[in-house]
C-alpha positions as a LaTeX table, in Angstrom:
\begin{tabular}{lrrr}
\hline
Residue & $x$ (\AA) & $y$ (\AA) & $z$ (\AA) \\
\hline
Unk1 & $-6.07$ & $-13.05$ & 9.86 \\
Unk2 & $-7.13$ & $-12.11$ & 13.65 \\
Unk3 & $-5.44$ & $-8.41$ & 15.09 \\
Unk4 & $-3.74$ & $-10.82$ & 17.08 \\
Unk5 & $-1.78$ & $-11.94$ & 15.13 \\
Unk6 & $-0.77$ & $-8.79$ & 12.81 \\
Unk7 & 2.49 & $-8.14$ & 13.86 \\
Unk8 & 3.19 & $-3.68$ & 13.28 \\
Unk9 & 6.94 & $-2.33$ & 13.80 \\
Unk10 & 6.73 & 1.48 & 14.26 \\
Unk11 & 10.13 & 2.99 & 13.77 \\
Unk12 & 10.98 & 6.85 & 14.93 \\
Unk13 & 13.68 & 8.98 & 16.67 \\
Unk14 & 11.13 & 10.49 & 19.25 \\
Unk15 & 9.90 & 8.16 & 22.11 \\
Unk16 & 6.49 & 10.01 & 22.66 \\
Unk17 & 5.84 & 9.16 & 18.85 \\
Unk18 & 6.38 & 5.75 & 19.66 \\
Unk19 & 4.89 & 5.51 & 22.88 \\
Unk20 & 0.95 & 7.32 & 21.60 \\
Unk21 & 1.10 & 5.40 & 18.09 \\
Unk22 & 2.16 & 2.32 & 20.23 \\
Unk23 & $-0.13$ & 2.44 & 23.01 \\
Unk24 & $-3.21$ & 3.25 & 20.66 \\
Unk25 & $-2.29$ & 0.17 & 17.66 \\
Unk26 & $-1.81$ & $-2.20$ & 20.98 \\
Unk27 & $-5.19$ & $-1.14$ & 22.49 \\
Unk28 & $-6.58$ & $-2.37$ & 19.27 \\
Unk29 & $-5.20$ & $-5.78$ & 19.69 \\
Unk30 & $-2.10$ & $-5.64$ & 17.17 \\
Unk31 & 1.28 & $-7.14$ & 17.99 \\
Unk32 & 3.25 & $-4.21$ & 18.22 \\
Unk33 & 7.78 & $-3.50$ & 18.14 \\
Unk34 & 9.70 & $-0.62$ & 17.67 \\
Unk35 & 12.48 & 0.92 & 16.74 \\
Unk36 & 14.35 & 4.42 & 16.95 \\
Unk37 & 16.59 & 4.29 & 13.37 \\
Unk38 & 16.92 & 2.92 & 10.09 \\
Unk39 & 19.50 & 0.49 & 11.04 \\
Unk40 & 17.18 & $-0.84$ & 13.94 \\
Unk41 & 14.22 & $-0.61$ & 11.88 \\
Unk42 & 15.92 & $-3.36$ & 9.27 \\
Unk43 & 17.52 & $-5.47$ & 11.96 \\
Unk44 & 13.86 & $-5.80$ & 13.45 \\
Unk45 & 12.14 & $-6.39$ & 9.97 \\
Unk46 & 14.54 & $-9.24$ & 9.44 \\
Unk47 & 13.88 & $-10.40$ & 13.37 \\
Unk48 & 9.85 & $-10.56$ & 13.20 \\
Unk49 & 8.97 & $-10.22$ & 9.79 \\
Unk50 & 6.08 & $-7.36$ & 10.68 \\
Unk51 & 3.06 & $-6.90$ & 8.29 \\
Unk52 & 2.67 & $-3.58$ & 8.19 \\
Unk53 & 5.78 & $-1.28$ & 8.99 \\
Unk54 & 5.17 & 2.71 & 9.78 \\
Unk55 & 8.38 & 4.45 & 9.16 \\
Unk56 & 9.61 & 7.78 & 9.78 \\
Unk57 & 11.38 & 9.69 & 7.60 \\
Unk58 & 14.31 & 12.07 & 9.25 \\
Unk59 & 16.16 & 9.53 & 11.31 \\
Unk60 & 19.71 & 9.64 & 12.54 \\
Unk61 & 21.61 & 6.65 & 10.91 \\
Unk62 & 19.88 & 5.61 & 8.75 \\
Unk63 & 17.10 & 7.43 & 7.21 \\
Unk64 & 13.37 & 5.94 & 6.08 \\
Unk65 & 13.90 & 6.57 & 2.11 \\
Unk66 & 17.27 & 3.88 & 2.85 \\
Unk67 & 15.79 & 1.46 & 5.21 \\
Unk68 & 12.34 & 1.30 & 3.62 \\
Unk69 & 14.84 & 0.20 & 0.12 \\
Unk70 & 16.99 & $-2.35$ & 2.47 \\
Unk71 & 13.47 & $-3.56$ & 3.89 \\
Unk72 & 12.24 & $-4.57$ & 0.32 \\
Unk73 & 14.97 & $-6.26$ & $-0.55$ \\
Unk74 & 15.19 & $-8.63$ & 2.44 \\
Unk75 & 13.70 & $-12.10$ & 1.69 \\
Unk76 & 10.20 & $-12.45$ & 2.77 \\
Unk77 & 9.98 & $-8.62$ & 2.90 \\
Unk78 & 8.30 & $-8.27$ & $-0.63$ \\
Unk79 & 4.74 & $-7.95$ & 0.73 \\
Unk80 & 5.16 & $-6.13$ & 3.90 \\
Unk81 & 2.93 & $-3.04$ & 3.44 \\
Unk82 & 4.87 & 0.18 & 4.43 \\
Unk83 & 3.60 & 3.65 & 5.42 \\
Unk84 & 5.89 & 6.64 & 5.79 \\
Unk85 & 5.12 & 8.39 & 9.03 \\
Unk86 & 6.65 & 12.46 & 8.68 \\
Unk87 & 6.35 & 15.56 & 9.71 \\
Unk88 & 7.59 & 16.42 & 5.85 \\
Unk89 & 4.65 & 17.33 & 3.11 \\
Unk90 & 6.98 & 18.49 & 0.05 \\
Unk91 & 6.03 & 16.34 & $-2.74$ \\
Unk92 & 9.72 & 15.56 & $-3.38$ \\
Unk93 & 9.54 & 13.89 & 0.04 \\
Unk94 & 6.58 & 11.68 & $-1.31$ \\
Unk95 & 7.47 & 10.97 & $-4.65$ \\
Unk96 & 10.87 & 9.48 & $-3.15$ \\
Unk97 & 9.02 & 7.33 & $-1.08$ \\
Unk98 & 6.57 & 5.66 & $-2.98$ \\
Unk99 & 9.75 & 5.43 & $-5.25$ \\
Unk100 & 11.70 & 3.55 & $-2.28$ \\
Unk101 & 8.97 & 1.44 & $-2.27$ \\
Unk102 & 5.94 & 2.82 & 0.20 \\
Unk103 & 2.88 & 1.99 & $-0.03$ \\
Unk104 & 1.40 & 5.14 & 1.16 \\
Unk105 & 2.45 & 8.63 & 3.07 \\
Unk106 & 0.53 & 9.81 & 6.77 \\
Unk107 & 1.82 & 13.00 & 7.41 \\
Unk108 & 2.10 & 14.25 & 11.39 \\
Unk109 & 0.53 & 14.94 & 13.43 \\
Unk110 & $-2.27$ & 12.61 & 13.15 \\
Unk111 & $-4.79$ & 12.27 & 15.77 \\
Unk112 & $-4.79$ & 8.78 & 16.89 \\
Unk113 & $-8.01$ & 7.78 & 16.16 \\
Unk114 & $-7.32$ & 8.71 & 12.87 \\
Unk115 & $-4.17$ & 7.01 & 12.98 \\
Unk116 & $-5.97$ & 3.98 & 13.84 \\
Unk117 & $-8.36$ & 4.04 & 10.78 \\
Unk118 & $-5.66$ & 4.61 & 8.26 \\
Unk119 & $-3.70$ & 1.33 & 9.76 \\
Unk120 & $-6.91$ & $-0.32$ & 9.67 \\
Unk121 & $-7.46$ & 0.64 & 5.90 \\
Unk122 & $-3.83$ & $-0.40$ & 5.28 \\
Unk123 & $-4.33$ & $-3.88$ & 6.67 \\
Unk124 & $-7.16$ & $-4.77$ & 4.42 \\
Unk125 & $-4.23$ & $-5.71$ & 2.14 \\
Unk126 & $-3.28$ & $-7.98$ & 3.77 \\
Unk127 & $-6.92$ & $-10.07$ & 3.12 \\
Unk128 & $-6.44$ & $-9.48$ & $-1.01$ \\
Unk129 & $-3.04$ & $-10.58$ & $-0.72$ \\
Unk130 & $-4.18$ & $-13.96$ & 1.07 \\
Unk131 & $-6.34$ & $-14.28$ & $-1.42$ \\
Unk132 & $-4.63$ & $-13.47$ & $-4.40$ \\
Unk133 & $-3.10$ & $-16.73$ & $-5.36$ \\
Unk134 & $-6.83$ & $-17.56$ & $-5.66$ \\
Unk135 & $-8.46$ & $-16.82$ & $-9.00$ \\
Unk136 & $-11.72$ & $-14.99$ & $-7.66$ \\
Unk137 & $-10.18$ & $-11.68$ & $-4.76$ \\
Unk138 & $-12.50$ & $-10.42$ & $-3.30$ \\
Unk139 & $-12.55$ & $-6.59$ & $-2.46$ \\
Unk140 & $-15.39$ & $-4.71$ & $-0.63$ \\
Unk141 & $-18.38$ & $-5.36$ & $-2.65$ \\
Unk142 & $-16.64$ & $-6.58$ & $-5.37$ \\
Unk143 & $-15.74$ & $-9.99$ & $-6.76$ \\
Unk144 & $-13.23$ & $-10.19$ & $-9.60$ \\
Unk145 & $-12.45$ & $-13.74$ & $-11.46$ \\
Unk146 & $-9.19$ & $-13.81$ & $-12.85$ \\
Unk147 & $-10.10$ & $-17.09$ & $-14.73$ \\
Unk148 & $-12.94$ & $-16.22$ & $-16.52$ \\
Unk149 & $-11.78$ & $-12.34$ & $-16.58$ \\
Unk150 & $-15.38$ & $-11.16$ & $-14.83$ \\
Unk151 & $-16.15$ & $-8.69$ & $-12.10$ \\
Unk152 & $-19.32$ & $-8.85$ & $-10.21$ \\
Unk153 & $-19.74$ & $-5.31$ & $-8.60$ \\
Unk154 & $-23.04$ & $-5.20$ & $-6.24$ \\
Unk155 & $-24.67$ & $-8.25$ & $-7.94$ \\
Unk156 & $-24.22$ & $-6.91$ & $-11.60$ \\
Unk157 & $-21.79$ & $-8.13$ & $-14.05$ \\
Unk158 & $-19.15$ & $-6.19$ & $-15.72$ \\
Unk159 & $-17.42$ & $-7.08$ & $-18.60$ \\
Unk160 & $-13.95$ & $-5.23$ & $-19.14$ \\
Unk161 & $-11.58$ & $-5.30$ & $-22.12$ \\
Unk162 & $-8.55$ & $-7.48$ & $-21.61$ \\
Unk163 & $-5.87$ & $-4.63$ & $-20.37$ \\
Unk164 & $-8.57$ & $-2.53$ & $-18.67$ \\
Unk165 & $-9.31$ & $-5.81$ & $-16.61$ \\
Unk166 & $-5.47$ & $-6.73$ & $-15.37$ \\
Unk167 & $-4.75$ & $-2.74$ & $-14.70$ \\
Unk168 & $-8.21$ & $-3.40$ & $-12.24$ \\
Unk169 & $-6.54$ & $-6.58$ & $-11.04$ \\
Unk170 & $-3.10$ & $-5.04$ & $-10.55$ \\
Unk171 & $-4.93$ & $-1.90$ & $-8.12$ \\
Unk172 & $-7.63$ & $-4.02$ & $-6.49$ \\
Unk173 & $-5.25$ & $-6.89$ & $-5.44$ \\
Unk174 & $-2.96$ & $-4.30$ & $-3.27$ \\
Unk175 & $-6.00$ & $-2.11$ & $-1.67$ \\
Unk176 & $-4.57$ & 1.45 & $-0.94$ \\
Unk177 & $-0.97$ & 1.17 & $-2.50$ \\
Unk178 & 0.16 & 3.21 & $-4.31$ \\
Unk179 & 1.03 & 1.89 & $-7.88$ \\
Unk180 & 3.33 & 4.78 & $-10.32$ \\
Unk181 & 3.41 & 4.67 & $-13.87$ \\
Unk182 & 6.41 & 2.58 & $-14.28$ \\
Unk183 & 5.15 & $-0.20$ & $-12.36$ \\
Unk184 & 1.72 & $-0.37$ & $-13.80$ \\
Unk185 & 3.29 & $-0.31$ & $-17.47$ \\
Unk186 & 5.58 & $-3.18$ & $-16.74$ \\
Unk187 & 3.02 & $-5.18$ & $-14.77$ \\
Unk188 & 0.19 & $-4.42$ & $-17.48$ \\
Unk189 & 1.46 & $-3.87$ & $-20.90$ \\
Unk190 & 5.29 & $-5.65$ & $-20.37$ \\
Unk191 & 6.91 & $-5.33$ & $-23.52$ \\
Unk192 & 4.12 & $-4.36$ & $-25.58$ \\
Unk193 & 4.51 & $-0.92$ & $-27.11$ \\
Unk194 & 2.19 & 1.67 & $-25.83$ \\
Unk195 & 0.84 & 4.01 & $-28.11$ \\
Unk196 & 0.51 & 7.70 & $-26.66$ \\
Unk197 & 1.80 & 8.98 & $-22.83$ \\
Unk198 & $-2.00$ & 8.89 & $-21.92$ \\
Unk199 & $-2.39$ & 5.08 & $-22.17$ \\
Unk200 & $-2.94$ & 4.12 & $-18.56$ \\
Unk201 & $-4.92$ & 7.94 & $-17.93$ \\
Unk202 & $-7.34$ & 6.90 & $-20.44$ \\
Unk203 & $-7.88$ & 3.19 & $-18.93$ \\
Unk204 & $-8.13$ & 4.92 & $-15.41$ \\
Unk205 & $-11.02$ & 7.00 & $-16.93$ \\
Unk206 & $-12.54$ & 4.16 & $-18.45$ \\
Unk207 & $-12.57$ & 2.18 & $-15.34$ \\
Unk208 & $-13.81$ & 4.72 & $-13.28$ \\
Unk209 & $-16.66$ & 5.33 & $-15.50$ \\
Unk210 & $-17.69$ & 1.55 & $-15.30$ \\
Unk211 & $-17.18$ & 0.55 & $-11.83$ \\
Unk212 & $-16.82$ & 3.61 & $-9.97$ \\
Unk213 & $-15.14$ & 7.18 & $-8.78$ \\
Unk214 & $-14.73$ & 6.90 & $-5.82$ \\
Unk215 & $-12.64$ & 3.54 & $-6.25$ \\
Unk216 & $-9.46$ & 5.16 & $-8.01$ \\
Unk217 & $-7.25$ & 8.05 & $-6.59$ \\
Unk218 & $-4.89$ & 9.68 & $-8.72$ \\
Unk219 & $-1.63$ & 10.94 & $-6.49$ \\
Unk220 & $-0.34$ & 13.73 & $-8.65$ \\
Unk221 & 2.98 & 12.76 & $-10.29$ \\
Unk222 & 3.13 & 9.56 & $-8.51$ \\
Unk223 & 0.39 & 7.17 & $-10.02$ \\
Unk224 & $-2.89$ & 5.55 & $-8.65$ \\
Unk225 & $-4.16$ & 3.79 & $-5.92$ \\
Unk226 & $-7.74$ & 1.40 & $-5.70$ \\
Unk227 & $-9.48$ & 2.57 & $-2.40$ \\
Unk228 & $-12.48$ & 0.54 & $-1.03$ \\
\hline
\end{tabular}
């Protein structure tokens, strides 16, 4: 998909928030809306269906925790990637977030330039998810075939156990969201019973031994994210 036609709503109560993040996003070719409360910030998702959506948190109205939940459960809304834009760094803040349904947390300020790369990082989704109906995504420098269950990772093979392959799957096909525990055992194991608290800890370790470090990112009480 070209910049120009990534569509990114910023919503915040201060203009001057609205008018730096705007001005730098639009210099960079992106489609860019706005809004100044929750209420307006759900009225607008349903209006141009954004792809990326940076939300603050302390809004009158309506605040980001409830419009980020309204936002997900608006049809067509399930994929929109969402990124929590705050001047708030308690970990109570972040955990209800990702829990409302973010996909990650940029705490303010932010120099724009930096602000720029972390939208840019964000976006990358957006090429796994058009790809994900596929059965080889594509991630960085790595291929993974969900048919024949095979990575390729810089020209070498890898061959994965069954649930450490579709936990990899599961991370690599949403590039920098953030996926908690619950979410991961449900998509993963299902109804299978899981034997010991440290199931998807130990997998994580595995994984990162085989393909990588770097790759995985543990958010403390929240759950892991794949990182390219």
């Amino acid at each position: 998909m070209k910049k120009k036609d990534i569509k990114i709503l910023l919503v915040d109560d201060e203009p001057d928030i609205l008018e730096i993040v705007g001005y730098n996003l639009s210099q960079e070719g992106y489609k860019i809306s706005t809004a100044s409360n929750g209420k307006e910030a759900v009225e607008m998702a349903k209006k141009e269906l954004p792809h990326l959506i940076i939300l603050d948190v302390m809004m009158p109205e309506m605040d980001g925790i409830e419009s980020c939940e309204l936002i997900r459960k608006l049809p067509k809304m399930e994929q929109v990637i969402i990124a929590f834009l705050t001047a708030r760094s308690e970990d109570y803040s972040q955990v209800a977030g990702f829990d409302a349904g973010a996909d990650d947390y940029i705490t303010k300020p932010i120099k724009p330039k930096v602000l720029v790369s972390k939208v840019k990082a964000l976006l990358r989704r957006l090429k796994a998810t058009e790809s994900i109906n596929s059965q080889t995504l594509h991630v960085g420098p790595i291929e993974i075939n969900r048919e024949e269950y095979k990575i390729i990772h810089n020209q070498l093979e890898i061959v994965l156990p069954r649930k450490e392959f579709e936990l990899f799957y599961l991370l690599a096909s949403k590039p920098g969201k953030v996926f908690n525990r619950e979410e991961i055992l449900e998509r993963v194991w299902g109804n299978e019973v899981v034997v010991g608290g440290r199931t998807i800890d130990v997998h994580i370790r595995k994984l990162r031994e085989k393909i990588g470090e770097d790759y995985f990112k543990t958010l403390k009480g929240v759950g892991y994210k794949f990182e390219i």
